[in-house]
C-alpha positions in Angstrom: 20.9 37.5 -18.9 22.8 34.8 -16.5 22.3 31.0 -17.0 22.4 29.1 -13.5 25.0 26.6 -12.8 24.0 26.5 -9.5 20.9 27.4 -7.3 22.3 28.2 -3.8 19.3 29.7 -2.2 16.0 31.7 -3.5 18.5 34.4 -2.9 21.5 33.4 -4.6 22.7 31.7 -7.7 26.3 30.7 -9.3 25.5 32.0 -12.9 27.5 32.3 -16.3 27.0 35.3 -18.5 26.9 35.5 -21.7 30.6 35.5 -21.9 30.5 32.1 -20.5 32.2 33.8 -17.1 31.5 32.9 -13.8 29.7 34.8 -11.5 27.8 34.8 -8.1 24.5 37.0 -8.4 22.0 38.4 -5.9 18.6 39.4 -5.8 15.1 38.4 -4.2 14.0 35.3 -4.8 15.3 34.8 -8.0 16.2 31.8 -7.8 12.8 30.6 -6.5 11.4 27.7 -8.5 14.4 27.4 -10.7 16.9 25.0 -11.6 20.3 24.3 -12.7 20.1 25.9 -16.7 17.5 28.4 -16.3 17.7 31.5 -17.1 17.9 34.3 -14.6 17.1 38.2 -16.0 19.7 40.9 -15.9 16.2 43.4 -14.7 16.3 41.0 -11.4 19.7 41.2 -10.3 20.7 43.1 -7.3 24.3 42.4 -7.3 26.6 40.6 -9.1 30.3 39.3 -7.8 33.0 38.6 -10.8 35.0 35.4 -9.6 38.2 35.8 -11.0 39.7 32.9 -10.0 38.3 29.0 -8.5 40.1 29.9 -4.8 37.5 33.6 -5.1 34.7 31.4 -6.0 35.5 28.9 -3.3 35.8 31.6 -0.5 32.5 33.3 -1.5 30.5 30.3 -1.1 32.3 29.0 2.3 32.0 32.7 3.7 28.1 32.1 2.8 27.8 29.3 5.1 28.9 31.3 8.2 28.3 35.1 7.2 24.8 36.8 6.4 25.0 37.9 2.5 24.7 41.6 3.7 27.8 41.6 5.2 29.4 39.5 2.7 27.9 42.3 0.2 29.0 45.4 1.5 32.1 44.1 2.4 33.1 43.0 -1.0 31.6 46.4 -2.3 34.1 48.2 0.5 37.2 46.3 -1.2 36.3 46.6 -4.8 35.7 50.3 -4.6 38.2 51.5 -2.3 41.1 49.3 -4.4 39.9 50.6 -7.5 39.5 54.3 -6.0 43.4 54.3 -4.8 44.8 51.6 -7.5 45.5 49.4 -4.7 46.7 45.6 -5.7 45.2 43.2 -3.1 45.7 39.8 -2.2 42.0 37.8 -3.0 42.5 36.2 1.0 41.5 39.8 2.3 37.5 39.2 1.0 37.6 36.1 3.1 40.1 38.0 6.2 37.9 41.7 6.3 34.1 40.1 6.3 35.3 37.7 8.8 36.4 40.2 11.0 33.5 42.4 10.1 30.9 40.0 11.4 32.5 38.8 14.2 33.2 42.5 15.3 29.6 43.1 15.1 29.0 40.2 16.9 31.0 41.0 20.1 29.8 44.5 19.6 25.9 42.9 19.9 27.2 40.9 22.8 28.5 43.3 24.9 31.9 41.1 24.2 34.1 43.2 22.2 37.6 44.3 24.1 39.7 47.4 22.8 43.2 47.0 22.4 46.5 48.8 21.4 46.9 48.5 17.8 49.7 50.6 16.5 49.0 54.5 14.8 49.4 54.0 10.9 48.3 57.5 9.9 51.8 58.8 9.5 53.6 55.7 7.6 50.6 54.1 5.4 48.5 57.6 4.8 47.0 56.0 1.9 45.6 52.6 4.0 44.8 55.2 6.7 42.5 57.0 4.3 41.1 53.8 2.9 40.5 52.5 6.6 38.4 55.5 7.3 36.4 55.6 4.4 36.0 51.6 4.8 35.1 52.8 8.5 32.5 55.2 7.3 30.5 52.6 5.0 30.4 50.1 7.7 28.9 52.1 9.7 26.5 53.4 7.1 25.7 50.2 5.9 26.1 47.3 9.0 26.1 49.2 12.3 26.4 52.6 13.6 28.2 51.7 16.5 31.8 50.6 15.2 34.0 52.0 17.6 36.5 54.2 15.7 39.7 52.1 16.7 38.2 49.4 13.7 40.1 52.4 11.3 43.4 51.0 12.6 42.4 47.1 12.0 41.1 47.6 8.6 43.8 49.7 7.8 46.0 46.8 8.9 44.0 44.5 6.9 45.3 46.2 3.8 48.8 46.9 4.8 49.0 43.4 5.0 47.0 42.1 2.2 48.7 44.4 0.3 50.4 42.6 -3.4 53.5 41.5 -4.1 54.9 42.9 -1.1 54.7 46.9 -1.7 54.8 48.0 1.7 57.0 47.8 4.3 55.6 46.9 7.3 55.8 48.7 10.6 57.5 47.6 13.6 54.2 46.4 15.5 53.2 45.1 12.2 56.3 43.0 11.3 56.6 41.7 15.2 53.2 40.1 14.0 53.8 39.3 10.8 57.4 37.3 11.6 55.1 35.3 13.9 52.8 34.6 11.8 55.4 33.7 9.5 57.3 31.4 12.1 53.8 29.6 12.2 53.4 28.9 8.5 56.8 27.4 8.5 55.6 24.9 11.6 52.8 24.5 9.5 54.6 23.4 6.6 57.0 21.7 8.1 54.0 19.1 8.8 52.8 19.5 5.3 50.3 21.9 5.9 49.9 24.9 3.6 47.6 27.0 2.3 45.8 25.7 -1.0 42.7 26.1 -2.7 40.6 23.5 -0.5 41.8 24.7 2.9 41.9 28.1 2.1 39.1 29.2 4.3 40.5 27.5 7.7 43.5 28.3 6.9 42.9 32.1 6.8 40.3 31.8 9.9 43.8 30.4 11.7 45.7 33.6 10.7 43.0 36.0 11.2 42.8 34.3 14.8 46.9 34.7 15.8 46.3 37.9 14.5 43.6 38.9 16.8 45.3 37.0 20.0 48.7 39.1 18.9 46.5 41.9 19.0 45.5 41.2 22.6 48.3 39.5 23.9 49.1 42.6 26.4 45.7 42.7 27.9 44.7 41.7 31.4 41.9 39.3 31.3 40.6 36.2 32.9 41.8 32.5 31.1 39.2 31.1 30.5 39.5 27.8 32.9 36.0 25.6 31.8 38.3 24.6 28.8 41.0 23.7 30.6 39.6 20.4 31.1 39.5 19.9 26.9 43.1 19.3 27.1 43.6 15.9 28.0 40.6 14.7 25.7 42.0 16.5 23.1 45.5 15.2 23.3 44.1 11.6 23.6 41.9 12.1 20.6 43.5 14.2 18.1 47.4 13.3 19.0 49.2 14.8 15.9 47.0 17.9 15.8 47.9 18.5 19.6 51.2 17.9 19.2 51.4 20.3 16.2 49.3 22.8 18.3 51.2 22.4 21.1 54.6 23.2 18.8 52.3 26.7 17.5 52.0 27.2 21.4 55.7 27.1 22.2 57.0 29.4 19.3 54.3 32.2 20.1 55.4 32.1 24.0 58.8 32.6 23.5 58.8 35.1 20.3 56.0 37.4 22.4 58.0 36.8 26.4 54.3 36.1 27.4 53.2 33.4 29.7 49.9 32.2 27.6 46.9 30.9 28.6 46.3 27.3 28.9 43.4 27.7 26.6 45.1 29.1 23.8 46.2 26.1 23.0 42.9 24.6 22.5 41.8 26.9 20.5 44.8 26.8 17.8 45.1 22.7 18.7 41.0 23.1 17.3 42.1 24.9 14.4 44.7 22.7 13.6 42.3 19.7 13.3 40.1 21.8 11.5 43.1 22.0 8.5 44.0 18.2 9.0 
């Protein structure tokens, strides 16, 4: 038996159990005609997420207004199984971080849109994230789409390495040439008194799943794209401290990668940068 605290659709409800714990559940429509206090039936429950912690609960519901539930669903189900199979500690960022890149995988998949690129071969140093990759792999396909190219193993495999708690692994060479960039950006961040807390945590993570997918692809021959070159001015005149931030992002990830970037990178981390201001 679960006693709403919140309706959030006929679909879905923030509950408490009997325990007086919080938790998200799923099911059809049972929430339909019901109200804050009500009482929902254990017998009608399809799924229920345990929200350890206000940042989990936080993330679930601001994945919900972007991500269809089923994702959001088997997703979660991927990570809670495949931790608890292989007693492996993750960070709570990597339920917001995997279904993110999840959906918009199967978006650019749908699109035509998605690009292959060189990720680096993890089989040999992580064989346990290699193992939980493939299985991860294997119940997306199952579950979402069938046609998840088989280079996704290496990116959720990465997902993990570097999700992984209190620092366990050490990270590859490709890995840590990312990861030190990252890094250089959360210090620029900082340095203007942004950082990662429990109300930004979902832009914040969107930014670093973003540098991760453009240091992904730096390599890559492709096209800038030039209809947003024209953003930059108007940008620059209307958000002046998040351009000039964005700008500062810009510099450090030209010279740490060697690689002349595209104008329109910028937008897009100046955009993100508003976003967390």
């Amino acid at each position: 038996m679960y006693r709403i605290v919140s309706p959030i659709n006929n679909n879905i409800a923030l509950v408490k159990d009997e325990s007086q714990r919080e938790l998200i559940v799923t099911g059809k429509g049972i929430v339909f005609q019901k109200k804050k206090g009500d009482i929902i039936a254990s017998s009608l429950v399809d799924k229920v997420f345990r929200l350890n912690t206000e940042e989990s609960k936080e993330n679930f519901l601001a994945l919900l207004k972007d991500v269809p539930l089923d994702f959001i669903t088997v997703t979660y189900d991927v990570i809670d199984t495949l931790t608890l199979k292989y007693n492996y500690p993750v960070q709570d960022y990597l339920y917001v971080t995997l279904t993110d890149h999840i959906y918009c995988t199967y978006q650019s998949i749908q699109t035509g849109n998605y690009q292959s690129s060189k990720l680096p071969d993890v089989s040999r140093e992580y064989p346990i994230e290699y193992k939980i990759g493939a299985e991860a792999l294997s119940i997306f396909k199952s579950k979402l789409l069938d046609r998840f190219p088989d280079e996704e193993l290496g990116r959720i495999a990465i997902h993990f390495i570097n999700a992984r708690r209190d620092g366990e692994v050490a990270p590859s060479v490709e890995i840590s040439r990312t990861k030190h960039i990252l890094d250089l950006v959360k210090q620029e961040l900082a340095r203007n008194h942004i950082e990662r807390t429990s109300l930004n945590s979902n832009f914040y993570d969107r930014f670093m799943v973003h540098l991760s997918y453009f240091l992904d692809y730096i390599d890559r021959s492709r096209k800038d794209n030039t209809s947003l070159l024209g953003m930059e001015e108007h940008l620059k005149i209307s958000y002046p401290e998040a351009f000039e931030i964005g700008n500062r992002i810009y510099d450090v990830i030209a010279r740490e990668t060697g690689v002349d970037l595209f104008h329109s990178e910028r937008i897009y981390i100046v955009l993100h940068i508003q976003r967390l201001l």
